[in-house]
N, C-alpha and C positions, 0 to 999 in steps of 0.2 A: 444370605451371606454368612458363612462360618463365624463363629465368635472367637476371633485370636487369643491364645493364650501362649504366651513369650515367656512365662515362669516356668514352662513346663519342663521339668527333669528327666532325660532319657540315659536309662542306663543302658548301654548295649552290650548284645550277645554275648561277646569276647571278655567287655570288664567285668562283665555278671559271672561267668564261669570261671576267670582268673581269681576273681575276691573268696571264690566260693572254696577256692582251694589254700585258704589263708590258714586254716585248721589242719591242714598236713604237714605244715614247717615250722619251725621253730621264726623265723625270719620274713617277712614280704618286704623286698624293695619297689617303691613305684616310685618312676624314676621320667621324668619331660620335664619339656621346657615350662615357663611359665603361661599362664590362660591354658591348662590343655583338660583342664576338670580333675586333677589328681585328690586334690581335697575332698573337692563335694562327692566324686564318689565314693573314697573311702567310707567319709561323714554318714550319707547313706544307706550305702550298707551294711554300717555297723549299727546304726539306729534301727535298721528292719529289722536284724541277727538279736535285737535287745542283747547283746553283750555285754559285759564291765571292763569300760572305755577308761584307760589312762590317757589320756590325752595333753599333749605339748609343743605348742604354738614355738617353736623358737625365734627368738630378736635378736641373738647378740651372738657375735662370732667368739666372747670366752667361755674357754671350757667352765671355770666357775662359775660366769654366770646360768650358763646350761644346769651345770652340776644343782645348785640350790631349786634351780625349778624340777628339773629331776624327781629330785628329793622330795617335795612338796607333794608330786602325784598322789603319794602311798598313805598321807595324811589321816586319812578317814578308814581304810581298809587296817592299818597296821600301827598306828603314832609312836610307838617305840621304835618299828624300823625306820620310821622316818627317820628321827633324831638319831637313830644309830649312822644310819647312810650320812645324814648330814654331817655330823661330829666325823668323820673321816675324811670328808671331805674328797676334793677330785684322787682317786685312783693313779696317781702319778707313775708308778711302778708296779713289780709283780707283787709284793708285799701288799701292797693296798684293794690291790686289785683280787687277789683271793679271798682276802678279808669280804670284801663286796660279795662276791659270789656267794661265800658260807651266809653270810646275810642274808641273801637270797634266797638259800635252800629254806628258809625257819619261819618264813610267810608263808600262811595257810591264804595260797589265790583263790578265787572262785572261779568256777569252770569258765571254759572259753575268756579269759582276761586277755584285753589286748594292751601293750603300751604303743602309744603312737605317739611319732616325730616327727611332726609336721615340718614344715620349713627348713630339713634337715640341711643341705646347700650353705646357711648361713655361717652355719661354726664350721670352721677349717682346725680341726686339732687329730690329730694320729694318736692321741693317747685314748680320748672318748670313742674314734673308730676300733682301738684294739679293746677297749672295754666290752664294748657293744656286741665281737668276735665272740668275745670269752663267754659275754651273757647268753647268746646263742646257742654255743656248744655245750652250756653247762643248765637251760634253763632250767625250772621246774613244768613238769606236764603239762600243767593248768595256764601257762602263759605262751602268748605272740609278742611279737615286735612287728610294728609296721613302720618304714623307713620312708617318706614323703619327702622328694627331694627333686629339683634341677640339676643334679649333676651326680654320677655316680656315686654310690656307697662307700668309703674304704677302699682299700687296693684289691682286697681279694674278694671281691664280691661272685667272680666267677667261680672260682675256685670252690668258696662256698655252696654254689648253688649246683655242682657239679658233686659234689658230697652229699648232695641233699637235706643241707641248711636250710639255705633260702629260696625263692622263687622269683622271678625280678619281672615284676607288671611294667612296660618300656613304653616311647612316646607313639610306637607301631600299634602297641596294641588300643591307644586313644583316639589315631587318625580314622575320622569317619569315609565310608567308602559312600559314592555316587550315590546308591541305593540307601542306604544309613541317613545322609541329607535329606533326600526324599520323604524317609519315614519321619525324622525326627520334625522337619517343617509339617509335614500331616499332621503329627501332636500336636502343634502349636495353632494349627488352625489353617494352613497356607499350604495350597496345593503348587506345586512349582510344575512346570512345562521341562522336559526333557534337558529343551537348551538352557535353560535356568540352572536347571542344578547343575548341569557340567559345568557352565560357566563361574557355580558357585564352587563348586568341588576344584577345580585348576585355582579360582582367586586366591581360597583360603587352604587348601593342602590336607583339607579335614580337620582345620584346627578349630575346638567346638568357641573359643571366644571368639574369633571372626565370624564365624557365623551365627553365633549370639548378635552379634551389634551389623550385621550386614544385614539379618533377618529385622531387626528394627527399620535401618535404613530402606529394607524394602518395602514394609508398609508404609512407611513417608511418601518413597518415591516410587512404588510402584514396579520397579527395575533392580537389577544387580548391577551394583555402585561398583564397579574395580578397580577405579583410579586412586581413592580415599585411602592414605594410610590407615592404620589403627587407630595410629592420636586423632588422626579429623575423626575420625565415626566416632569415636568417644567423644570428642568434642560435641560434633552435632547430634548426633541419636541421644548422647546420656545427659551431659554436663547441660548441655544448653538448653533441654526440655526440663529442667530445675526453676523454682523460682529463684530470685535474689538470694532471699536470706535461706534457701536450703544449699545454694553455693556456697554462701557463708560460711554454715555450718562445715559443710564437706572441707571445705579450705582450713576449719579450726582443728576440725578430729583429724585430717588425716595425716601429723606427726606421729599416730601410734600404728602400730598394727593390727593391732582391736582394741576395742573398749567398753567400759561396762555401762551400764545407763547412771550412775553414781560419777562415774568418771563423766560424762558427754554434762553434768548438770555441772561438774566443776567447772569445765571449759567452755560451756555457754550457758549464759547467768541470762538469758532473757525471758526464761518461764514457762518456754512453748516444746520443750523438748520431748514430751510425749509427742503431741502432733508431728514434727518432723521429723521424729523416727519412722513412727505408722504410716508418713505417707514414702521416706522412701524403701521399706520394706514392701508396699505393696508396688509400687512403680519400679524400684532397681532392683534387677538380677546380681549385679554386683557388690551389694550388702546383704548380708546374710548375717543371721542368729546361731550361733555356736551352743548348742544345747547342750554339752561337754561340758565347755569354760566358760558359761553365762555371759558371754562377752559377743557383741558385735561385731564385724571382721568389713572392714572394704576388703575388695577384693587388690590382690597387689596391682594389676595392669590400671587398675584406677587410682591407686594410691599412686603410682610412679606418676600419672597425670597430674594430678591433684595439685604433690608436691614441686611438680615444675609451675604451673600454674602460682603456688603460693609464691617460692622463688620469683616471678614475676613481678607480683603484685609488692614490691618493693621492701627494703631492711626494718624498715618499724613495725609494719605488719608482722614481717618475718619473728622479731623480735617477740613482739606481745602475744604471738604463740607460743611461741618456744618458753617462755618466762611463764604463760599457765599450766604448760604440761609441766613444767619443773617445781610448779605449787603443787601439783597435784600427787608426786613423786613423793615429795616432801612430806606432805599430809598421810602418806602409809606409809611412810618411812621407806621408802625405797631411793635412799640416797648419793648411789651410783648412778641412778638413771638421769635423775635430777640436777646431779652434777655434769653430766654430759651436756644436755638440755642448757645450764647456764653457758658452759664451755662454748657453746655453738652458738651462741652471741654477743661470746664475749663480755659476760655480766661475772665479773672476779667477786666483787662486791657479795654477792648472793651465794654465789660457788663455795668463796671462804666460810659464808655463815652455815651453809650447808654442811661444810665438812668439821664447822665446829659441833654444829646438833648430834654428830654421828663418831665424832672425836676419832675419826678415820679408820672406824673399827671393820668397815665395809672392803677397805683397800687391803688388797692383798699383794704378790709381788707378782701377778699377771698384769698389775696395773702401774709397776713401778716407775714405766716411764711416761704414762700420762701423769702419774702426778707428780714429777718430775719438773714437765711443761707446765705444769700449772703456778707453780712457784717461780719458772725460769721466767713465764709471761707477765706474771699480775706486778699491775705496779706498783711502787713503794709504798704509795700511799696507800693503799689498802690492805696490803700485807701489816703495815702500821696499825689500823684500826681490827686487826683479825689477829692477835698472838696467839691464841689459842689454837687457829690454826695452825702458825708456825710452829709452835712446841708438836704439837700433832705431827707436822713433815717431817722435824728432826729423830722422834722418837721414829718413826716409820723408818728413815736414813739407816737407824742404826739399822733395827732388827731386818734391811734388806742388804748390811755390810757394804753400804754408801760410806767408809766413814769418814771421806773431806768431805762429802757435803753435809752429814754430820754435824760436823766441828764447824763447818762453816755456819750455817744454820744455827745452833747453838748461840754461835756469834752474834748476829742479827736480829735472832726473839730476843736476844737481851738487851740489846742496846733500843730496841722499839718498848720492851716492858719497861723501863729506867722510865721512857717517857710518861706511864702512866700518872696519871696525879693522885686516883683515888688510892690511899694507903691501905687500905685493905685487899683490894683487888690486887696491887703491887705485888704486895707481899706472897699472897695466894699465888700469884702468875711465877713470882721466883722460887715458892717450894716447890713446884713443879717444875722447873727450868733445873732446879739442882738434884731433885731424882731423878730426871734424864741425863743429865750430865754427869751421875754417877756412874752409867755405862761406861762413860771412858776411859774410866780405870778401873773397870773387870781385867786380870780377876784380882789384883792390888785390894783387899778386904779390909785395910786402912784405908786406902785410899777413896773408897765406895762409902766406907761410911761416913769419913768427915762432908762427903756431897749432903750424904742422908739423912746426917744429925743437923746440918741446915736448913733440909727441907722440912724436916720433923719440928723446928724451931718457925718455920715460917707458915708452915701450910696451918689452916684451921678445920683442921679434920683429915678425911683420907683424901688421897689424891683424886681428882675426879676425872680423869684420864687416862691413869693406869689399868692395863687388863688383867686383873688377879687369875683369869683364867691360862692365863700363858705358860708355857713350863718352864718352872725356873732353872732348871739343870739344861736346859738347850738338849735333853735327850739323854744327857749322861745320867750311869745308872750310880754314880759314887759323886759327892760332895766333894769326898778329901782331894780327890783327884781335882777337883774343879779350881780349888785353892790353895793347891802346896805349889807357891812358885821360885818360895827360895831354901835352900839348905839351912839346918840349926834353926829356922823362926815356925815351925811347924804348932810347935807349941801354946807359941805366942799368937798364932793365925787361929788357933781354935778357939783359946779365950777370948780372941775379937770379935769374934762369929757370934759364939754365946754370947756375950754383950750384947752386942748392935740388932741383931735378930728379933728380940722382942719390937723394937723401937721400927723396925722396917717393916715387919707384919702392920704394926698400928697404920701407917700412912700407906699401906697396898694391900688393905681388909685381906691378910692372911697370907699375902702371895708369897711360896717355898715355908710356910709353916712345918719348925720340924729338921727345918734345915740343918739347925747348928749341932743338934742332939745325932744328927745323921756324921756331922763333920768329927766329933768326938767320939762316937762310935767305934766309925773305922778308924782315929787313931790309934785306938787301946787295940785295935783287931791288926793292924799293920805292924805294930811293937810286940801283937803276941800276947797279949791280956786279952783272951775270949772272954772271960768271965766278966768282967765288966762292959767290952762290947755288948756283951747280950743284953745285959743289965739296963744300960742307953738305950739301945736301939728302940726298946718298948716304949721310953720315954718320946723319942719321934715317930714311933706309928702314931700314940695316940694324937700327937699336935698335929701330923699332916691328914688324920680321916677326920679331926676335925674341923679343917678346914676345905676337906675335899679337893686336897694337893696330890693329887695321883703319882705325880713326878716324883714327888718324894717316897710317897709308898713302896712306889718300886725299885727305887733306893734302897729302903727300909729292907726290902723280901729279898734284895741281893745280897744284904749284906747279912741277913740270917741263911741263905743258902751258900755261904760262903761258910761261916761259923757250922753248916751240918756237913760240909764237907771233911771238914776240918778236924770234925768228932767222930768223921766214919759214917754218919746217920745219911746213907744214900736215900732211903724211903723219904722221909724230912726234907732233901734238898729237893726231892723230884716232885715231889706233890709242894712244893713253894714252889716250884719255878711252872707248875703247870696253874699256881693257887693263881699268880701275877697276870696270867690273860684271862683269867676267871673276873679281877679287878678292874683289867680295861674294860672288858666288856659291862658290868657293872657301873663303870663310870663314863663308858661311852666314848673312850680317849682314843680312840684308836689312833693318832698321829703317833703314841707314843709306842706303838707294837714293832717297832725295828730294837729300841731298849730290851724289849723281852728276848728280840733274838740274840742279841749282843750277851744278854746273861744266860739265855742258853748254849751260845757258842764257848761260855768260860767252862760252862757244865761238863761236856762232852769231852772238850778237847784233856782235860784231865782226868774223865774215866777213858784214853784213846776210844773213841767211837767217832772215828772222823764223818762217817757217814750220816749221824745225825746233827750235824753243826747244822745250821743255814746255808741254803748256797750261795747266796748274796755274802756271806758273811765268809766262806770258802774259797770263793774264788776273788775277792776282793772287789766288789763293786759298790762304793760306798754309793756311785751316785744311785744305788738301788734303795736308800732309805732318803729319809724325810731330818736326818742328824744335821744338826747348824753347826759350824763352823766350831764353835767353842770345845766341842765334842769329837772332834773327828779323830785328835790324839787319841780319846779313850778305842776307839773303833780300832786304830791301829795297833794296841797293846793285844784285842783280841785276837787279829787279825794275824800280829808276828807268833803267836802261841799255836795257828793253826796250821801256820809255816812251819812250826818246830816240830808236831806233831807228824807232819806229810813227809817229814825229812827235807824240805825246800832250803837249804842250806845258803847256795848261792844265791837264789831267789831272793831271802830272806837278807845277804847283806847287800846286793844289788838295794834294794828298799828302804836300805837303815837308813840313809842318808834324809830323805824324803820323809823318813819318820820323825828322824829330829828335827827335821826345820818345821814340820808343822806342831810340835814339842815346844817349840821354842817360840812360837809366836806372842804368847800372851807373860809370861812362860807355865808349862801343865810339868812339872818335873816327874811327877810319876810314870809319864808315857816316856821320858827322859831313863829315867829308873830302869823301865821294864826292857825297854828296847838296847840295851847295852849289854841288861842278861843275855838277850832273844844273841843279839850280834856275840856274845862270850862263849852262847852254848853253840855256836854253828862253826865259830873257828875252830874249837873243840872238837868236830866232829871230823871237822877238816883237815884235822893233824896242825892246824897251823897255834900252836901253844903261846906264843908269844902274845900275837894279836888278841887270844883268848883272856889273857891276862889281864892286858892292858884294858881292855873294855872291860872285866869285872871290878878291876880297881875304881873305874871311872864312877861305877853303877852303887858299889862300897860308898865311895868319896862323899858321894851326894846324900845317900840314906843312913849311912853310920849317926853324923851327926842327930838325926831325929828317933833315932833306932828301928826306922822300921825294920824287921826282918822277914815281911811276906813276900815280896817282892821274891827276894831269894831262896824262900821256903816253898814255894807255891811251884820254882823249877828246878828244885834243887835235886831232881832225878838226873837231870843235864849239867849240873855246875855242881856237885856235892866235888866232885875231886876237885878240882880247880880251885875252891875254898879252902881244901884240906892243905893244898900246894902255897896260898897266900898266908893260912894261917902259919905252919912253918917258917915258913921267910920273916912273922912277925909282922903283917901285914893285919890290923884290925883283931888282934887275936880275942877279946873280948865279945866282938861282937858278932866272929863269925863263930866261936864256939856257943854263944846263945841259937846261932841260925841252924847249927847242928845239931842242937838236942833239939827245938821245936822240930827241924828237918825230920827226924828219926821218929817222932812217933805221928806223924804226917803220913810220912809212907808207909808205916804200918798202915794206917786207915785206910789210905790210897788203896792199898794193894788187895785187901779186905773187900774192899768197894766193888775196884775192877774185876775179881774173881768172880764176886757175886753177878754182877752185871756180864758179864760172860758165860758165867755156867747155868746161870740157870734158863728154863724152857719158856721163852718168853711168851708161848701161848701154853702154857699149862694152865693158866689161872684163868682164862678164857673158858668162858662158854661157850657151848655150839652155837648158839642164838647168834654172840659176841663175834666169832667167829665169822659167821657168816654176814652180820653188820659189816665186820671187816673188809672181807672179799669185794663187798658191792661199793663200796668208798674207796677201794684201787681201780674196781673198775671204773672210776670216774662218776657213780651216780650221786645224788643228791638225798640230801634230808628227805626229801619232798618223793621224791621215786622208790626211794627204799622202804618210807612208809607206808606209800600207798603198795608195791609188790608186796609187805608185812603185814598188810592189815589194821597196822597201829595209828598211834597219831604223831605228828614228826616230834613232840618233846618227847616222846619215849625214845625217837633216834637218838635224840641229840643226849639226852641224859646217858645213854650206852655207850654213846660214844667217848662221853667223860669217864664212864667208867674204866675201859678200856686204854686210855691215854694215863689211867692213873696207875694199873696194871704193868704198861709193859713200860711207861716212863717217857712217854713222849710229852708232846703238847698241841697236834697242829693235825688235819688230814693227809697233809702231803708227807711227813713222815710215816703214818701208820700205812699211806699206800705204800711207801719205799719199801718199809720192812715185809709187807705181805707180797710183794713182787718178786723178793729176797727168798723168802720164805717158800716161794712156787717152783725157785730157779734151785734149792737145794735138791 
């Protein structure tokens, strides 16, 4: 009698020749239902291939949480690009998502590298699907993607595979044919009789788990079973030839979707867990060893079992799993999982102390409205014994622009901290309650600091909940802008700053360091004292690189490329504003790369080179960047400059309005200032004189008192008459005859600039070599393909490529493709 063997792995014909062709695409989708083997034969044949397997189990339907596992893959081949990937975080936009790709090209892969998405199906996001597009079309040589999913790819999957991206291995090419069952039962030991396999080929449709577990049921019974759902034969063939306590088990593990032998010893403490792995590895086909990710995997058609099973077996059971696996979360710090985990039975108690361990630095605003629910649900009483959670919700509230739940919130931590009795802890809990409650009155810089000189009076030490990593400018690339909210007190708001700024760095270990020296800066620079501006601004580079405030740096390098603008020194502005994503990338900020475009769109639009602005920033699409609310005035000051420049006239006063209410919310008066120019020069343009009038008066009224005159200098190519016309009337005559003489040797430089920047051969200074770098970066190729068609190794691309952006004065590939596209079309 044959010796059965029911482990046995059959790869057939079809998937054998399908995987084989995984090295001709950039893309492989394999794509059925669930039980159809898409795993195990991936898994397989990349273990025969010996290949270098990135491999990624997905659990969770967010994009971020995908995003961090992502990122993890690359850990061991590349840990700078990890942290780079990670520090940028999910890809939201085009912005983000080029960034990603150029990352891409600067990993030296090893041959045949695959990345695999196992459980693709789970995450439902169109942002990860158009990433994934772009990764494909743009990858480097050396790498695949393999896409593991129950339900199609993205929307264009055909499309793709019609272009010759991808390949798509489908659930036809997994159903086994009459002949196929035949062989595969000979493997296993079982000669089947003609009417056997038909009967089994019609039962199960070819699908290989059915006749997994019908092939068991047939050495029980002797017969082909065809009445038995799937659940019975799992029941009877798998679950029920188990002892007791390896049900047990199975009923404890199978809330994850894998686990590691370290995890299986957290969640059963009885000592025997070697033993009950080895035996169900050698008895179940449905557990398998992930030699990828070290981790154990039920198979899903058993885990769906499992878990209705556990569901059965009543709520306290239920409970006392779910409550290990959330210890277990806990203990590697993985405190979203954890918190779900409590969520799902309703343990607030645990949840809260969970999110105080993690001081909710995990919650991002894809999770806004679960935790949301979590403070709507938990009852008072334990909201009571948790304030640190609650200060935690409310600082969340603010930076997700909740802010009546906010202020409500607010509310409530306080009147639960008042209950505390121990006076230390009291105190400690209220200097924290009062530097979050300093938000409420951004951007009021009185009013922030009397919060902050209370909390600085009350806390004992730094706060232990504040993220010093956060950017304190909300993305704006100017301070002054962030705090000039009223007329005449401008003055008075920067000696505030200076003051309080030491005392706020001490209790938020450094957080906006730099700050105030930034806010004084650009006063003396907006009144037309460069020499002093200069003088400062040195003084806040050095406090924000000492603190590793990026936000402010960039600050710093805008408002020296504003001062080389300003002296003519074009070379000096262009090699600062290309120096500023030399910094992000250095400090790995990449949220902060839409600031960079914002100060490259000020660049351009005043040497007129409309065609090198941003297009996000060209065509108006704020929601193309990662800018917070407090900042979107500033976006709109660059925004009406590039309206001015395209000649968008009507456009541009269609929009004032919408300029100034978002001007006016906090209030930003500069975006105030600037947009009454923008609106002065466009009726100007318009013949319509009066209304021109009236808006520079308005634009005067507000900055006469502080003296700024950049404002008006910076457009006064468009408003010089209009000045000349107020000054006459006796309108400001003081101070618009200071805006005239700074005016006058402005446009000398201007013009200076632009000439240069026009006339000269912007590939003269080009090498051939340079050149031809060039050509292959419009064509779309990578770091990674230009190297290998050069010969070189990809830092030698990449250092030529900085060369070459310092050259002709760009910053980015997709300008230098523009201009060589330009350059072909002449």
């Amino acid at each position: 009698m044959p010796r059965h063997k029911t482990s046995v792995l059959y790869m057939r014909k079809k998937i054998r020749l399908a995987m084989n062709r995984i090295w001709e695409y950039p893309l492989t989708v394999v794509e059925a239902p669930m039980g159809y083997g898409k795993t195990t034969a991936v898994k397989e044949y990349l273990t025969d291939k010996k290949t270098n397997v990135f491999w990624q189990t997905l659990d969770t339907d967010s994009a971020s949480g995908f995003w961090n596992g992502f990122c993890c893959l690359f850990r061991t081949t590349d840990p700078d690009f990890t942290e780079s990937l990670t520090e940028l975080g999910v890809p939201l936009n085009s912005i983000f998502m080029e960034t990603a790709l150029e990352l891409f090209e600067n990993v030296d892969f090893p041959d045949r590298s695959v990345i695999v998405l196992d459980d693709y199906h789970l995450l439902s996001s169109t942002i990860i699907d158009h990433f994934i597009e772009l990764l494909v079309k743009n990858i480097p040589p050396k790498l695949h993607i393999i896409i593991i999913s129950r339900a199609r790819f993205g929307e264009n999957t055909t499309e793709m595979a019609l272009k010759g991206y991808c390949q798509v291995i489908a659930k036809s090419d997994f159903e086994f044919t009459q002949d196929e069952i035949v062989e595969y039962y000979k493997l296993c030991g079982i000669i089947l009789k003609p009417n056997e396999a038909a009967e089994l080929y019609v039962y199960t449709e070819g699908w290989i788990s059915a006749l997994y577990l019908s092939m068991l049921s047939f050495l029980r019974e002797g017969r082909v079973e065809q009445q038995a759902s799937l659940q019975e034969l799992i029941e009877k063939v798998v679950y029920m030839q188990c002892t007791t306590e390896v049900q047990e088990f199975l009923l404890t593990l199978c809330v994850f979707d894998s686990f590691t032998l370290m995890q299986a010893k957290a969640m059963w403490r009885k000592g025997n867990i070697g033993a009950i792995i080895s035996y169900l590895m050698a008895k179940n086909a449905f557990i398998k060893f992930d030699d990828f990710n070290k981790t154990y995997r039920i198979h899903n058609i058993f885990t769906s079992y499992l878990r209705e099973i556990l569901n059965r077996q009543g709520e306290e059971k239920r409970r006392n799993v779910f409550r290990l696996a959330a210890s277990w979360h806990v203990s590697i710090g993985d405190y979203l999982n954890a918190m779900d985990f409590y969520e799902a039975v309703g343990d607030f108690e645990e949840l809260f102390a969970t999110m105080e361990l993690d001081n909710a630095n995990s919650i991002n605003s894809e999770r806004k409205e679960k935790l949301k629910g979590y403070f709507k649900d938990c009852p008072k009483k334990i909201k009571r014994k948790h304030p640190i959670a609650g200060l935690n919700f409310a600082r969340k509230m603010f930076s997700f622009n909740e802010r009546e739940l906010y202020t409500a919130q607010c509310k409530e931590v306080g009147e639960y901290i008042e209950e505390v009795l121990d006076e230390k802890k009291r105190n400690q809990l209220l200097g924290e309650l009062e530097l979050i409650k300093s938000f409420s009155k951004y951007n009021d810089i009185v009013g922030m600091a009397e919060h902050q000189q209370k909390a600085y009076e009350l806390l004992a030490g730094p706060s232990r909940l504040f993220d010093s990593k956060s950017f304190w400018t909300f993305g704006s690339p100017s301070v002054l802008y962030m705090f000039y909210r009223k007329s005449g007190r401008l003055e008075h708001e920067v000696n505030v700053l200076l003051e309080f700024m030491p005392l706020y760095c001490q209790i938020t270990s450094g957080h906006g360091a730099g700050a105030e020296y930034v806010m004084q800066a650009e006063w003396y620079y907006y009144q037309g004292d460069f020499e002093n501006a200069g003088i400062i601004i040195h003084k806040a580079l050095a406090a924000a690189k000492s603190h590793r405030q990026i936000a402010i740096i960039l600050c710093v390098l805008f408002l020296q490329i504003r001062l080389a603008l300003v002296n003519g020194t074009l070379h000096e502005a262009l090699t600062t504003l290309q120096h500023m994503r030399v910094e992000i990338e250095e400090y790995r900020q990449y949220q902060v790369v839409h600031t960079v475009d914002i100060c490259e769109g000020f660049v351009y639009s005043y040497l007129n080179q409309e065609s090198k602005i941003p297009a996000w920033i060209a065509l108006g699409n704020l929601q193309e960047s990662r800018l917070h609310f407090p900042s979107h005035a500033f976006f709109n000051i660059a925004y009406g400059k590039v309206l001015l420049l395209g000649g968008h006239y009507r456009q541009l006063l269609d929009i004032a309005k919408q300029f100034f209410g978002i001007a006016d919310v906090f209030p930003n008066l500069l975006g105030r200032v600037y947009t009454h120019v923008y609106v002065a020069a466009a009726q100007y343009q318009l013949k319509n004189l009066a209304e021109a009038q009236d808006s520079l008066k308005q634009a005067l009224a507000i900055a006469a008192p502080d003296r700024l005159i950049m404002p008006f200098v910076e457009n006064g190519e468009q408003i010089i008459e209009l000045l000349k016309i107020l000054e006459i009337e006796g309108q400001y005559p003081e101070f618009i005859k200071n805006i005239r003489k700074d005016y006058a040797q402005f446009a000398d430089n201007l013009g200076v600039m632009r000439a240069e920047e026009q006339s000269r051969n912007r590939f003269a200074t080009l090498s051939d070599r340079e050149i031809e770098i060039a050509g292959f970066v419009a064509a779309g190729l990578s770091n990674m393909v230009i190297a290998d068609k050069l010969h070189v190794e990809t830092i030698t691309i990449k250092k030529t490529l900085q060369n070459i952006f310092a050259k002709l004065g760009i910053s980015s590939r997709t300008m230098l493709a523009k201009i060589m596209i330009e350059r072909k079309s002449e």
